[in-house]
C-alpha positions as CSV (number, residue, x, y, z in Angstrom):
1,X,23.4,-1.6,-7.4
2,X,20.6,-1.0,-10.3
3,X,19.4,-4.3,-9.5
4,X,17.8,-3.4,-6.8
5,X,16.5,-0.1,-8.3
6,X,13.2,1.1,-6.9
7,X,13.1,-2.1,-4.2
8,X,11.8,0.1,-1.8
9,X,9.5,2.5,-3.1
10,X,7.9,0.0,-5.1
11,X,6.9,-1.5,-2.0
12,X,5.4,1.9,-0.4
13,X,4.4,3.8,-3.1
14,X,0.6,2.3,-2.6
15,X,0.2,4.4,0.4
16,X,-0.1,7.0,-2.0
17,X,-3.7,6.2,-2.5
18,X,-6.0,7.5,-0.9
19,X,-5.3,6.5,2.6
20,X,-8.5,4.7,4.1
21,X,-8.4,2.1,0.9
22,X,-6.0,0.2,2.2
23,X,-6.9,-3.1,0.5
24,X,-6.7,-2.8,-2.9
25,X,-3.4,-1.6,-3.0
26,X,-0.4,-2.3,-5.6
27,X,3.0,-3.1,-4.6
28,X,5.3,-5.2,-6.9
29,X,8.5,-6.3,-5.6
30,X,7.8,-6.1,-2.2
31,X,9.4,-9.5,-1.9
32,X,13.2,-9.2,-3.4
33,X,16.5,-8.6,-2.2
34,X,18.5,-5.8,-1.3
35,X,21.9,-5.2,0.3
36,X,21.7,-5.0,4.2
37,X,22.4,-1.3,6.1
38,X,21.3,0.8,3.2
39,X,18.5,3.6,4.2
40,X,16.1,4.7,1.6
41,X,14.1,7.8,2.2
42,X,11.3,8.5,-0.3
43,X,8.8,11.4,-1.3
44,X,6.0,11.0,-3.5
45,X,2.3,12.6,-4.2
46,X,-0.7,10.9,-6.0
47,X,-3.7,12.2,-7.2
48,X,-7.1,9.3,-7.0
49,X,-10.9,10.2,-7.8
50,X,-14.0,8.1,-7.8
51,X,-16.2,6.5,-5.7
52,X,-13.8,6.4,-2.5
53,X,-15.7,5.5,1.0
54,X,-14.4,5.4,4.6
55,X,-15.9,1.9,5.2
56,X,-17.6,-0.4,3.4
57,X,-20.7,0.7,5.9
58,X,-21.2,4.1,4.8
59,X,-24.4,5.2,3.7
60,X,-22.4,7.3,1.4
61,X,-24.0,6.9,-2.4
62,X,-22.9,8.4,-5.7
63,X,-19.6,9.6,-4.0
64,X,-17.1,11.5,-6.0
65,X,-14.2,12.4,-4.4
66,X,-10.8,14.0,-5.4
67,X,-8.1,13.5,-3.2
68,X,-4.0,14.5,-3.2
69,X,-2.1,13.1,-1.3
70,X,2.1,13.9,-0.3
71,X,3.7,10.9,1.7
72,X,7.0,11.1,3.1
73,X,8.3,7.4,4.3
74,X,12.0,5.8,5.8
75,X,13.2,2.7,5.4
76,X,16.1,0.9,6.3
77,X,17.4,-2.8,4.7
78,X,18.5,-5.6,7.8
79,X,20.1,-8.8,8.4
80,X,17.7,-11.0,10.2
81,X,19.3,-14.0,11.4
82,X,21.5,-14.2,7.8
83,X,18.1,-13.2,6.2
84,X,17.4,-10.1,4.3
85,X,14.9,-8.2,5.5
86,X,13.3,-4.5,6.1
87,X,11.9,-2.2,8.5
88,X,9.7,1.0,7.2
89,X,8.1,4.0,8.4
90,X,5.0,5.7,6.4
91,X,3.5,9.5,7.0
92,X,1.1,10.1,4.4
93,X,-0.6,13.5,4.5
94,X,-3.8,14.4,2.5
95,X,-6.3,16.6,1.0
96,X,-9.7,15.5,0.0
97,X,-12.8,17.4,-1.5
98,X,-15.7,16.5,-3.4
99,X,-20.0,15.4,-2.9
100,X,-21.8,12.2,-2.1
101,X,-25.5,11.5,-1.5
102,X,-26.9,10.6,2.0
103,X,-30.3,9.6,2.4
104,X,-31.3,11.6,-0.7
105,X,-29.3,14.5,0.3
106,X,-26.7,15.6,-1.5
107,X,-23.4,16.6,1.5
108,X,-19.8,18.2,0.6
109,X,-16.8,17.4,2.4
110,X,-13.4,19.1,2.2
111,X,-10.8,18.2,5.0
112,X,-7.0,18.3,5.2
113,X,-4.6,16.8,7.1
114,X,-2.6,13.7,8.4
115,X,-3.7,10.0,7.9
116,X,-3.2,6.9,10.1
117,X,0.7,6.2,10.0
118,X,1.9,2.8,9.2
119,X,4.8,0.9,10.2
120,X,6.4,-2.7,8.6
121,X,8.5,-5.6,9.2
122,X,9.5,-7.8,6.7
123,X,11.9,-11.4,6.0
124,X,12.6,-13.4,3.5
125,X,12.6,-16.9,4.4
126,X,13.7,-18.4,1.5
127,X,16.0,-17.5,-1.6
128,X,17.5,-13.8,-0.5
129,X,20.4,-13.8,1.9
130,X,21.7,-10.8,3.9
131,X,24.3,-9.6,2.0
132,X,27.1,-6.5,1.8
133,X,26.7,-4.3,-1.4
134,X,30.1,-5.6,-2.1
135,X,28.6,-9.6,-2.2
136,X,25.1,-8.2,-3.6
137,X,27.0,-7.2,-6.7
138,X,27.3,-11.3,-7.9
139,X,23.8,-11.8,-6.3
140,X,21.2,-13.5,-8.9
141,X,17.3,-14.2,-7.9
142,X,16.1,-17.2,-8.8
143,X,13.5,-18.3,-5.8
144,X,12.5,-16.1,-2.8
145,X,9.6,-16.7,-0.1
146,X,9.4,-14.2,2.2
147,X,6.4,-12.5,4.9
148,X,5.8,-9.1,6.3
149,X,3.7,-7.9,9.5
150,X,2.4,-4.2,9.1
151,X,0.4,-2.0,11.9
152,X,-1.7,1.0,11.4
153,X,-1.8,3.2,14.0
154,X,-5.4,5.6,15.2
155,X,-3.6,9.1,14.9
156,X,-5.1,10.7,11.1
157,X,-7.6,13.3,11.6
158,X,-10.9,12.2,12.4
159,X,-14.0,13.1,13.5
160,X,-16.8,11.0,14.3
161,X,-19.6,13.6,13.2
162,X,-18.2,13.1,9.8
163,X,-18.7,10.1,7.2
164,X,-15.4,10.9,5.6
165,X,-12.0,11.0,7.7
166,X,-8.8,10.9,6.8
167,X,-8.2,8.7,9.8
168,X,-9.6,5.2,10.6
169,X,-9.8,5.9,14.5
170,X,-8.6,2.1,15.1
171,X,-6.0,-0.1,14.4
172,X,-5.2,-2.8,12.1
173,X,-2.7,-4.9,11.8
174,X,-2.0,-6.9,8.3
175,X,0.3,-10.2,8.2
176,X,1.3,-11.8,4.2
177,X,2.9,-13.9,2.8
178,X,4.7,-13.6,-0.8
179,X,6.8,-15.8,-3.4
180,X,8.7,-14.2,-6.2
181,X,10.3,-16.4,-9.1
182,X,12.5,-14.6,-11.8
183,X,12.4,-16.1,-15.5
184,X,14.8,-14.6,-17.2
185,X,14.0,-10.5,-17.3
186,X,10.7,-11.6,-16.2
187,X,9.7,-11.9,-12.4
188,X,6.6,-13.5,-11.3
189,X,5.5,-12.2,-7.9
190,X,2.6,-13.8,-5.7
191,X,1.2,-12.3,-2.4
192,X,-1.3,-13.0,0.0
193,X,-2.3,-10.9,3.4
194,X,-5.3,-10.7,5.3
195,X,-6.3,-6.8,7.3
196,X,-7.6,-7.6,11.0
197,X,-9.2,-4.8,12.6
198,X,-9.8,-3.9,16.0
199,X,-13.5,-2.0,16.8
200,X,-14.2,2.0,16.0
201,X,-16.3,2.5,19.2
202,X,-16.5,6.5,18.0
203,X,-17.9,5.6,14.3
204,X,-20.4,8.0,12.8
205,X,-22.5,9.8,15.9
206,X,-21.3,7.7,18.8
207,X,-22.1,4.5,16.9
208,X,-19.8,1.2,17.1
209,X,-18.2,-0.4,14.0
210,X,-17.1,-3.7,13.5
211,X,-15.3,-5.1,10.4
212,X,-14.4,-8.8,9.6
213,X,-11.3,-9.7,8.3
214,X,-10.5,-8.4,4.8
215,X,-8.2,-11.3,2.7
216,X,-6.3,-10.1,-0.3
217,X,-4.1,-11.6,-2.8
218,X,-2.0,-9.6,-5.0
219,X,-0.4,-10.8,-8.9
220,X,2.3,-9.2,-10.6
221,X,4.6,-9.6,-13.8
222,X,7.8,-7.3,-13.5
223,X,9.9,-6.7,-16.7
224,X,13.6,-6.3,-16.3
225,X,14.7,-3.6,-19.3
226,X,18.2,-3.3,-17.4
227,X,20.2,-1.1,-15.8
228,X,18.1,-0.4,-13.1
229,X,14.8,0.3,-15.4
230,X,11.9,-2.0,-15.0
231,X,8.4,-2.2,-15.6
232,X,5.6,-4.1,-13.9
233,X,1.6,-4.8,-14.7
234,X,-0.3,-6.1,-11.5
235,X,-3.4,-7.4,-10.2
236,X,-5.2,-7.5,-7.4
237,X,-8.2,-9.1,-5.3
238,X,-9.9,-8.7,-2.3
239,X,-13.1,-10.4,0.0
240,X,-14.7,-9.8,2.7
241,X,-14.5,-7.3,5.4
242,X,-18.2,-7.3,6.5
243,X,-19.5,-4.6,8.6
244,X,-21.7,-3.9,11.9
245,X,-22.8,-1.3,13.3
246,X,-24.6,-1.5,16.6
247,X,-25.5,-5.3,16.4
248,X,-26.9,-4.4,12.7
249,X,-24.6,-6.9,10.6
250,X,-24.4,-4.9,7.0
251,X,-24.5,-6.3,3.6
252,X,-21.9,-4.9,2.3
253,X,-19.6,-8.0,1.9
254,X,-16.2,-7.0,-0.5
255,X,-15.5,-8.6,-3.4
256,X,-13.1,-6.1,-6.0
257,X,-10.3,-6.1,-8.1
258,X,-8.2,-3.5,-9.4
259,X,-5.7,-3.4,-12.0
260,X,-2.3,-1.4,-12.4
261,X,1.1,-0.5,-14.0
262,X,4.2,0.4,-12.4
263,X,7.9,1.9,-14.3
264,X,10.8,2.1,-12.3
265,X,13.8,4.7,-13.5
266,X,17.2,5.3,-11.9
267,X,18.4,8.7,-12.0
268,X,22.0,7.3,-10.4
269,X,23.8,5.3,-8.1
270,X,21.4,7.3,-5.0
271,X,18.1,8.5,-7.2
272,X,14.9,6.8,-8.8
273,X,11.9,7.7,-9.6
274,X,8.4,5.7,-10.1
275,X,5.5,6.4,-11.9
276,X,2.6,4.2,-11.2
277,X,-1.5,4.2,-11.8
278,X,-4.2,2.0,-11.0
279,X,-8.1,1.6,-11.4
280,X,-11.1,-0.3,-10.4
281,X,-12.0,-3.5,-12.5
282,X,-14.8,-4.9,-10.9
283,X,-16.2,-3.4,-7.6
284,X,-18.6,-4.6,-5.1
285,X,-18.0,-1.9,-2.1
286,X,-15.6,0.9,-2.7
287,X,-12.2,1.2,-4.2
288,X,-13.7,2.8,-7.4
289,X,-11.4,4.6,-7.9
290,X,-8.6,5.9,-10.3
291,X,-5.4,6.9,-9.5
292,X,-2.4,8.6,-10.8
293,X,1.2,9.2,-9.4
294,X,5.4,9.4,-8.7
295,X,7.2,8.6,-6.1
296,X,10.9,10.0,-5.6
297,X,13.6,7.9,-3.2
298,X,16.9,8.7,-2.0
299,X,19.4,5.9,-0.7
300,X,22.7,6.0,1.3
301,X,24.7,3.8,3.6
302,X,26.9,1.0,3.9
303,X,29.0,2.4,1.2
304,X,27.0,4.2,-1.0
């Protein structure tokens, strides 16, 4: 059981950042194995500063913005067609405060409530059967390919006289595809997904927002310690996602990379905890951010 250790909230904890960054985020071992019918509920809270911005469009300068953030997620392992797989859930809730400059002005903002809920399907294809906790026991990685379709859903706060929302106020919907290859205690883990967004046709004063596709790729080297401990560094990279607003195409191309750390530690055969942080590398349009945080998950079922 301690091999799969933190399986799960590794791969949600990112929503823990501030929620309108989606790209940029940090998930290592969101492509492994786990034994099929076990339900993981997890609880975490983060704390990010920095330059954070709604959408690369904003005519949001010099922002500095503090924001908490308390998620509360459900997740639940499956056999898909002798597959391992997963379905989740995420309900992030936030509070954000801080100053930014618009046209010369300095403008506060201090807002609190829900952001855009998220929901997840994922397979393996290759490498990780569906297996009982009684066969996962002999399991042993040594290959897995595996893809995952998520969907953002419009129902954060928002409101469109305001530059900074928790809430998107429009969909996307994010397809990737990942390969993970253990080495001994090491695991290398590749991912690559692309965000597709539908239009905000309530963006800043009645305005209409358009976004290209953003693409992002993901790198990460996960250290086995044992007994359900583990330790990863990651990296990650993201381009495009080019705005318009009315008609007026935007320069504001992406082109970032962050880098983070992630420790995994069981508590017992139902508890772990996380502790993770990231920050900026290189930034062309927002994500300049740090961030700090723990995530807590519980697990039952099929045995446990």
């Amino acid at each position: 059981m301690a091999a799969y250790s933190g399986t799960v909230s590794a791969a949600l904890a990112f929503l823990l950042v501030a929620p309108f960054v989606h790209a940029g985020e940090i998930e290592p071992r969101a492509f492994s194995n786990a034994p099929v019918g076990i339900n993981f509920l997890i609880a975490g809270y983060a704390y990010s500063e920095g330059g954070l911005s709604t959408v690369a469009s904003s005519p949001l300068e010099d922002a500095q913005l503090e924001m908490d953030t308390e998620v509360l997620a459900y997740a639940r392992t499956l056999d898909v067609w002798g597959k391992s797989g997963k379905f989740d859930v995420i309900l992030p809730y936030s509070h954000l405060s801080g100053t930014a400059m618009v046209a010369g002005q300095q403008v506060g903002r201090n807002v609190s409530g829900l952001n855009d809920p998220l929901f997840r399907f994922s397979t393996n294809f290759y490498g990780a059967p569906a297996l009982s906790l009684q066969e996962f026991a002999k399991y042993r990685q040594d290959l897995i390919v595996g893809g995952s379709l998520q969907v953002s859903a419009p129902l954060g706060q928002y409101d469109p006289d305001k530059l900074v929302n928790l809430g998107s106020n429009r969909w996307f919907v994010k397809p990737a595809l990942g390969i993970s290859k253990e080495l001994g205690s090491l695991t290398l883990e590749f991912s690559a997904g692309v965000f597709f967004f539908t239009d905000n046709d309530d963006y800043f004063r009645g305005s209409t927002l358009e976004q290209e596709p953003v693409y992002t790729t993901q790198l990460h080297v996960t250290y086995n310690v044992g007994r359900g401990v583990w330790a990863a560094v990651s990296g990650t990279y993201d381009y495009g996602g080019r705005t318009t607003v009315n008609g007026v195409e935007k320069d504001d191309q992406q082109s970032n990379s962050r880098l983070g750390a992630t420790l995994a530690l069981p508590v017992n055969a139902n508890n772990s905890i996380k502790l993770y942080a990231s920050s900026g590398v290189a930034t062309r349009i927002g994500n300049d951010y740090d961030l700090i945080g723990a995530a807590w998950q519980y697990r039952w079922g099929n045995g446990l």
